[in-house]
C-alpha positions as CSV (number, residue, x, y, z in Angstrom):
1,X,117.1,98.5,101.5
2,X,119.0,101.6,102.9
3,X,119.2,103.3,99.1
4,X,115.5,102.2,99.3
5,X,114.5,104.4,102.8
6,X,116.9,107.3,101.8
7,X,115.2,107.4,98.6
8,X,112.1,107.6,100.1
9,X,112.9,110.1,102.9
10,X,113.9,112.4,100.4
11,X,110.5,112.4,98.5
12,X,108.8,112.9,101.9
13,X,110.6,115.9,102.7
14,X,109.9,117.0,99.0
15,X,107.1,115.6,97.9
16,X,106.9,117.0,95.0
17,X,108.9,118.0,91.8
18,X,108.4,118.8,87.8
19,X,108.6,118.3,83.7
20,X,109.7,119.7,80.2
21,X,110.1,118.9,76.1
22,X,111.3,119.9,73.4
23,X,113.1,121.6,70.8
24,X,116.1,124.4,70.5
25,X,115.3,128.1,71.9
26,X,114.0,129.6,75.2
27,X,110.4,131.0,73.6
28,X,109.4,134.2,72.5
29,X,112.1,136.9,74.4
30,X,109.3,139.2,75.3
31,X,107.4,136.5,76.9
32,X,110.0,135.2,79.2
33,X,109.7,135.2,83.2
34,X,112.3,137.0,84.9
35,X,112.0,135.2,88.1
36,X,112.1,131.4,89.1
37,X,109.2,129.7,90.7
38,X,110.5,130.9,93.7
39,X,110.3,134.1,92.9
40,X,113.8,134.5,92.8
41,X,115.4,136.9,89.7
42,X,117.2,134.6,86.7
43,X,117.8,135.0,83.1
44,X,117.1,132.8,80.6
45,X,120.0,132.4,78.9
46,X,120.5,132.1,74.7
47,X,121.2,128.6,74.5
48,X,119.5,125.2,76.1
49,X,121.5,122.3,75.1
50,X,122.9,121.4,78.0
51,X,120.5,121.2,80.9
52,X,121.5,119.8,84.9
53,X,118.3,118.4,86.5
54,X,118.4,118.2,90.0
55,X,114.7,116.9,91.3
56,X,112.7,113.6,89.5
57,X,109.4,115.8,89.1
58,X,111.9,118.0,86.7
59,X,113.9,115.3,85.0
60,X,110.3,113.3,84.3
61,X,108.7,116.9,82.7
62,X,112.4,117.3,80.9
63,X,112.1,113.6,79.5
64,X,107.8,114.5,78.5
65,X,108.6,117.6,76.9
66,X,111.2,116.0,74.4
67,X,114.9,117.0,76.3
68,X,115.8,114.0,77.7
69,X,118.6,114.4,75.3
70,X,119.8,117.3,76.7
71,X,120.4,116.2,80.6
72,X,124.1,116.0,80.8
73,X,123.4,115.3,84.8
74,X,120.8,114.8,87.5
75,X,120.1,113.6,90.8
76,X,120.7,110.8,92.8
77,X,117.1,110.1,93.1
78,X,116.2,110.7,89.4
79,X,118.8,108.5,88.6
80,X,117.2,105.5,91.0
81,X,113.2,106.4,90.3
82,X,113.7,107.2,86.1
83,X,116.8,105.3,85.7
84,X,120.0,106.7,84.0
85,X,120.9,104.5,81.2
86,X,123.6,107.3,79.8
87,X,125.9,107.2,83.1
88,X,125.1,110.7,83.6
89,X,126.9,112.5,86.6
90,X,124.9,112.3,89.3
91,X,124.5,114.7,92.6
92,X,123.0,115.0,95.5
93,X,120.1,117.4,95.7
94,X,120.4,118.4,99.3
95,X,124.7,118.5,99.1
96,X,125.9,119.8,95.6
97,X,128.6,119.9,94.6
98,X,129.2,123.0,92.7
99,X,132.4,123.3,91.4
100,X,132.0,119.4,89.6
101,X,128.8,121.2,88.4
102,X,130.7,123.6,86.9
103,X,133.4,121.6,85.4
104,X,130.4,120.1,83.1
105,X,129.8,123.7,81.6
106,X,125.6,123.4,81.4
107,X,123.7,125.7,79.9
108,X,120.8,125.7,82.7
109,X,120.2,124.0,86.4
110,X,116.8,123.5,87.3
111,X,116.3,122.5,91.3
112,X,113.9,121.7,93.6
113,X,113.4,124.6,96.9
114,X,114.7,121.8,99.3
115,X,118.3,122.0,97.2
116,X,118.6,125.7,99.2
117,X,116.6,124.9,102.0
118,X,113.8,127.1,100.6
119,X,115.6,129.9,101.5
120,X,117.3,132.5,98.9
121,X,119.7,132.8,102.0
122,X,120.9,129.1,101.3
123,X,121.5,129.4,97.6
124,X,124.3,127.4,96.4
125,X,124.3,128.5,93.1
126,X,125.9,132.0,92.9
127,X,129.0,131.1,91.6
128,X,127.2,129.6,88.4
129,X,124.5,132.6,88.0
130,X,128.4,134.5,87.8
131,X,129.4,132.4,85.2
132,X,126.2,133.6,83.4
133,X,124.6,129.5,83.9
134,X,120.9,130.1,83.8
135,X,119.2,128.7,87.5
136,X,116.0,128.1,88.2
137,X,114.4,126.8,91.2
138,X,111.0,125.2,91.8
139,X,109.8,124.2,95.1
140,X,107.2,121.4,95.3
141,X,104.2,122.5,94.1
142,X,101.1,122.1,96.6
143,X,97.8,121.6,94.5
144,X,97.4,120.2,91.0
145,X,97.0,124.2,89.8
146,X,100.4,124.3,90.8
147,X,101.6,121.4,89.0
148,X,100.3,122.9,85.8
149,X,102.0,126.4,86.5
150,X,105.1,124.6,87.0
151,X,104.8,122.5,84.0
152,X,104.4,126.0,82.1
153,X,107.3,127.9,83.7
154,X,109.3,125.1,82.7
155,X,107.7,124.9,79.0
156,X,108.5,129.0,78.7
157,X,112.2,128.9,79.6
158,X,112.6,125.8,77.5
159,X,110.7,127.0,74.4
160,X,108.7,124.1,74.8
161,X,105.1,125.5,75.2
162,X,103.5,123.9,72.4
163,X,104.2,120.2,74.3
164,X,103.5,121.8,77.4
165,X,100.0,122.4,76.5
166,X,99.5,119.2,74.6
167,X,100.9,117.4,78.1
168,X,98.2,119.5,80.2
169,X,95.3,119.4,77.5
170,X,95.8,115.7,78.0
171,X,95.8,115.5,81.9
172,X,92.8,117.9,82.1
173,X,90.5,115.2,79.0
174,X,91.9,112.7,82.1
175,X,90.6,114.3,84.8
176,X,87.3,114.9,83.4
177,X,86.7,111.2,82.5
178,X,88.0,110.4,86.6
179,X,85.0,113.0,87.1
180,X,82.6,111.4,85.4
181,X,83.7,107.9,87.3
182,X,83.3,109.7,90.6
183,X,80.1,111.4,89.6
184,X,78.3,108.0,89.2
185,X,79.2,106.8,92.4
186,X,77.2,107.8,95.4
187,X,79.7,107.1,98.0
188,X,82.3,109.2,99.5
189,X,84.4,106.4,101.0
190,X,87.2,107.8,103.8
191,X,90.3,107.2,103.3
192,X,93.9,106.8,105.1
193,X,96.7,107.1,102.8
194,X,100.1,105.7,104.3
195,X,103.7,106.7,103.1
196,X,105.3,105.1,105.8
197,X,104.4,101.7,107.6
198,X,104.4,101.2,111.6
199,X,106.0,101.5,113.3
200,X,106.4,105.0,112.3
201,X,103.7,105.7,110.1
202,X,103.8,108.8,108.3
203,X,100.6,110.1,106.3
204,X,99.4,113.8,105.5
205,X,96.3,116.4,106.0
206,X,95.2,119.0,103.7
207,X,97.6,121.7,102.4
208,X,99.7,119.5,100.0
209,X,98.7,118.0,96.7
210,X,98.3,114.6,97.9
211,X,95.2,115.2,99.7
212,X,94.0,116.7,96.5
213,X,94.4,113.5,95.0
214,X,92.1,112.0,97.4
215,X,89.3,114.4,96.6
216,X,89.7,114.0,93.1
217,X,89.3,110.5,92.8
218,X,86.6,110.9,95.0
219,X,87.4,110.0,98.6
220,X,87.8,111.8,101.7
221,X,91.3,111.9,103.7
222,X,90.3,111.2,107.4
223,X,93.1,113.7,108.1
224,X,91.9,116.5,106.1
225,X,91.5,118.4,109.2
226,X,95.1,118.5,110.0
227,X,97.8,120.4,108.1
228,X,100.3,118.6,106.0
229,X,103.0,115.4,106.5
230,X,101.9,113.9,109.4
231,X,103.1,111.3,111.7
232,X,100.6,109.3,112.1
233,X,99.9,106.8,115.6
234,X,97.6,103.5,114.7
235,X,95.5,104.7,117.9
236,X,94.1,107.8,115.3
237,X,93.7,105.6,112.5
238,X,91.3,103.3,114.5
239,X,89.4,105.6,116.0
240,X,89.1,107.6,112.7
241,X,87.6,104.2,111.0
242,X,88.4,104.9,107.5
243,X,86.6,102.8,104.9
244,X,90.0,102.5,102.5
245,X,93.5,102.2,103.2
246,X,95.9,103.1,100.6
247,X,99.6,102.5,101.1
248,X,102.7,103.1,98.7
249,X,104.8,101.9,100.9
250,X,107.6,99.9,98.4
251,X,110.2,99.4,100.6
252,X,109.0,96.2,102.5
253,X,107.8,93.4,101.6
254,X,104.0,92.8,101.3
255,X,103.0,96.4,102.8
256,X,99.4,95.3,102.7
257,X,99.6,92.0,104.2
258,X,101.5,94.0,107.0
259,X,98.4,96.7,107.4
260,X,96.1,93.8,107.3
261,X,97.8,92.0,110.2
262,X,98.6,95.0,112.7
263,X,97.3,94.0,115.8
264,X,94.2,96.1,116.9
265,X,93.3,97.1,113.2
266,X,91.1,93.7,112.8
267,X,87.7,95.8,113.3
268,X,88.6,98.7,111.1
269,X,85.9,98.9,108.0
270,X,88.7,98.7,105.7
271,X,90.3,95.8,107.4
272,X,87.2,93.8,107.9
273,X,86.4,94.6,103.8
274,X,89.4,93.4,102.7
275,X,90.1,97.2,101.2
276,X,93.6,98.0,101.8
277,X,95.3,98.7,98.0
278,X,99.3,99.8,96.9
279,X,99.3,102.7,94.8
280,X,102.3,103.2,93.4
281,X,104.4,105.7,94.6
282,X,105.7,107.6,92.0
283,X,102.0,108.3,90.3
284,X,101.0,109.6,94.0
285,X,104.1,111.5,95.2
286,X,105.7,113.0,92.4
287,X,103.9,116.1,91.4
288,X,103.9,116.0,87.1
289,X,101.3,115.6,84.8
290,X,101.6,112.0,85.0
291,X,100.2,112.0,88.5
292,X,96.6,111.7,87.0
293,X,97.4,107.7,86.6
294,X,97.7,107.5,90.6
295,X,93.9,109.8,91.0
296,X,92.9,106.9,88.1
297,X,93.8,104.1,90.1
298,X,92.9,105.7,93.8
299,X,89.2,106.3,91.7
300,X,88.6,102.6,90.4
301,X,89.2,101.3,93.5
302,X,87.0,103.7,95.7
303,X,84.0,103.5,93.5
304,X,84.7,100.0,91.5
């Protein structure tokens, strides 16, 4: 249950990470970015076989563009949400531990912004970019445009673009046909999305991908008007009345059983309907390609 919350705290403070395929090189040289997502200056170095992933978004996009045989370590939380059937080393994202890093020789680190605090001033990984190890870092992406630039970045340094662009071509033929759902409803239901159960609820605004999510699949988030993760009091969620709850709550047991019963909620639309739904976290929180199957599943049961 602890592993569980920690897990969970983590991907709320990130909320977000990325993908990558693939075969041997680093792309077309001329072509290559000489900064991270970060905007940070890296070089891509000549070889790619051996490749530290240090966020889930990045070890799921690694694993979707074809390398999954070339992650010779990853994170704690990649390790619990993708599984890690080698017995790769495993690190913590927030706390690395450099020189074991370095004992393992890799060719290339990709991490997440939180690993340095988003801040180049917190950057743990001079003493690799010395040993000429390529870094990159990618913070969490905030819109679904974002997710795709991040999906390319990592396609370009890998060498991987080809897959990239079938993995995006595919998400975008998704989206259209979640479109085309929406289109043929003619409801906007409102929505309260919850990441966190009472007594400490914790949902989000506009300004991160999430509520993106919402609008694609056709809802609106009652706290679109705020900025953001949010904490949330139940007092705000009554008075905002939303017509569907969403939770992805995993870590107790019957989350919606628990929304239904809260004491005070019993006149809420959504309660009185009967539509509180789980969405699973990792197609609503994790910001890859693959988060099209949580809009697909937000969609069908808004407008089904």
């Amino acid at each position: 249950m602890l592993k569980v919350k920690r897990v969970f705290g983590t991907i709320v403070a990130l909320m977000g990470l990325v993908l990558v395929v693939g075969c041997g090189g680093s792309g077309t040289s001329n072509d290559l970015p000489t900064q991270d997502r970060a905007g940070i200056d890296f070089v891509v170095p000549d070889n790619m076989e051996a490749i530290v992933s240090l966020a889930p978004s990045i070890t799921m996009t690694l694993i979707d563009l074809g390398l999954e045989d070339r992650i010779v370590a990853m994170d704690t939380q990649s390790a619990w949400i993708v599984g890690n059937p080698n017995d790769l080393p495993v690190f913590d994202m927030m706390e690395v531990e450099v020189e074991s890093l370095i004992e393992l020789d890799p060719d290339f680190v990709f991490a997440t912004g939180i690993t340095m605090m988003d801040s180049e001033d917190n950057d743990p990984f001079g003493p690799l970019r010395e040993l000429g190890i390529g870094v990159a870092y990618i913070p969490s992406a905030n819109s679904m445009e974002g997710i795709q630039e991040d999906l390319r970045f990592m396609a370009v340094v890998t060498g991987t673009e080809d897959v990239a662009e079938q993995l995006i071509a595919e998400m975008d033929r998704e989206l259209e046909e979640i479109a085309a759902l929406v289109a043929d409803s003619d409801v906007t239901p409102t929505v309260y999305f919850e990441i966190a159960p009472a007594p400490e609820m914790f949902s989000f605004g506009s300004g991160v991908f999430s509520n993106e999510l919402i609008e694609l699949a056709g809802g609106v988030n009652v706290f679109a008007d705020q900025e953001g993760w949010l904490p949330v009091e139940a007092e705000s969620v009554v008075d905002a009345n939303p017509d569907v709850i969403f939770t992805s709550v995993n870590f107790i047991e019957n989350p919606m059983d628990e929304i239904m019963d809260r004491p005070g909620w019993e006149a809420m639309s959504a309660i009185s309907n009967g539509r509180v739904y789980f969405v699973d976290s990792n197609d609503t929180s994790i910001p890859t390609h693959r988060i099209v199957a949580g809009i697909r599943a937000m969609a069908e049961y808004l407008h089904n």
